[in-house]
N, C-alpha and C positions, 0 to 999 in steps of 0.2 A: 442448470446451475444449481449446485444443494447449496443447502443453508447457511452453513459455514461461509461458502464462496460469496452468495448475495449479502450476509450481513458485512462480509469483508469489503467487497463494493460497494456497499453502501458508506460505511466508514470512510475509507477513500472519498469518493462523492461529496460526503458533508464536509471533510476535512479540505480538500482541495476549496471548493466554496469557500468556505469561513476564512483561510489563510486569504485568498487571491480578497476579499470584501477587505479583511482588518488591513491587507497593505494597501486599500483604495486602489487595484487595477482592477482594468474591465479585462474580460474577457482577449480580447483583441490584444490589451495590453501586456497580460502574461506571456500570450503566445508569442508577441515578439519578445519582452524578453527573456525567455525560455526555448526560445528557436523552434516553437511548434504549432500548429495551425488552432486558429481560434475555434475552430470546428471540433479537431481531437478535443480541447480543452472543454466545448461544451459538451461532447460527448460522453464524458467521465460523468462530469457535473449533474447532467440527466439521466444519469444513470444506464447507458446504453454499453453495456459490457465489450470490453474490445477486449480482442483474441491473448493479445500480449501482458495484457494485465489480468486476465483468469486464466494463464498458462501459472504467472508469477504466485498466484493463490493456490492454487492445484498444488504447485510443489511446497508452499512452506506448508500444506496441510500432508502432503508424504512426510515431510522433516518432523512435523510434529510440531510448529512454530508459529506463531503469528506473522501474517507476511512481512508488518513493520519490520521484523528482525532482519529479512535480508537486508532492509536498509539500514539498520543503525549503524551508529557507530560503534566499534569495541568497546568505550569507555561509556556507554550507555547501560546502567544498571539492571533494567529490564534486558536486553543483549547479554547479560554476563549471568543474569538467572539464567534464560533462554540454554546460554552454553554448557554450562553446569548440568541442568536438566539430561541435556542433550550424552554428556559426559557418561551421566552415570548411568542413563540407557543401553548406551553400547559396552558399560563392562556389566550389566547383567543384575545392579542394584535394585 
């Protein structure tokens, strides 16, 4: 995993924590309500790199993007840099 990738995992990792702590669910408790096994969810959390989430890192570092962008939303201002950026790379700016 290069660098980019693991500070990116790691991001993820802390952020997942912190969100699942400040709404007061366990572990257990996300994964049901999130449809996903308590395990995946510690998995992230301890930092144990699963395939599908350093596939998603691998390509927004092709794209030249922060992973969070594949997530945002459109009207997310950081998402509309990101675009722009993206924009004037491909006419050669």
């Amino acid at each position: 995993m290069s660098v980019n990738e693991e500070s990116s995992y790691k991001i993820l990792a802390n952020n997942l924590y912190k969100f699942r702590v400040l709404n007061n669910l366990s572990q257990k408790e996300l994964a049901e309500k999130s449809n996903v096994s308590a395990a995946y969810i510690s998995q992230i959390e301890n930092f144990r790199p699963n395939k599908s989430i350093a596939s998603v890192i691998k390509i927004a570092q092709a794209l030249q993007v922060p992973p969070c962008i594949l997530f945002a939303w459109e009207a997310c201002p950081k998402y509309l840099q990101c675009l722009e950026r993206a924009v004037s790379l491909s006419n050669g700016d």
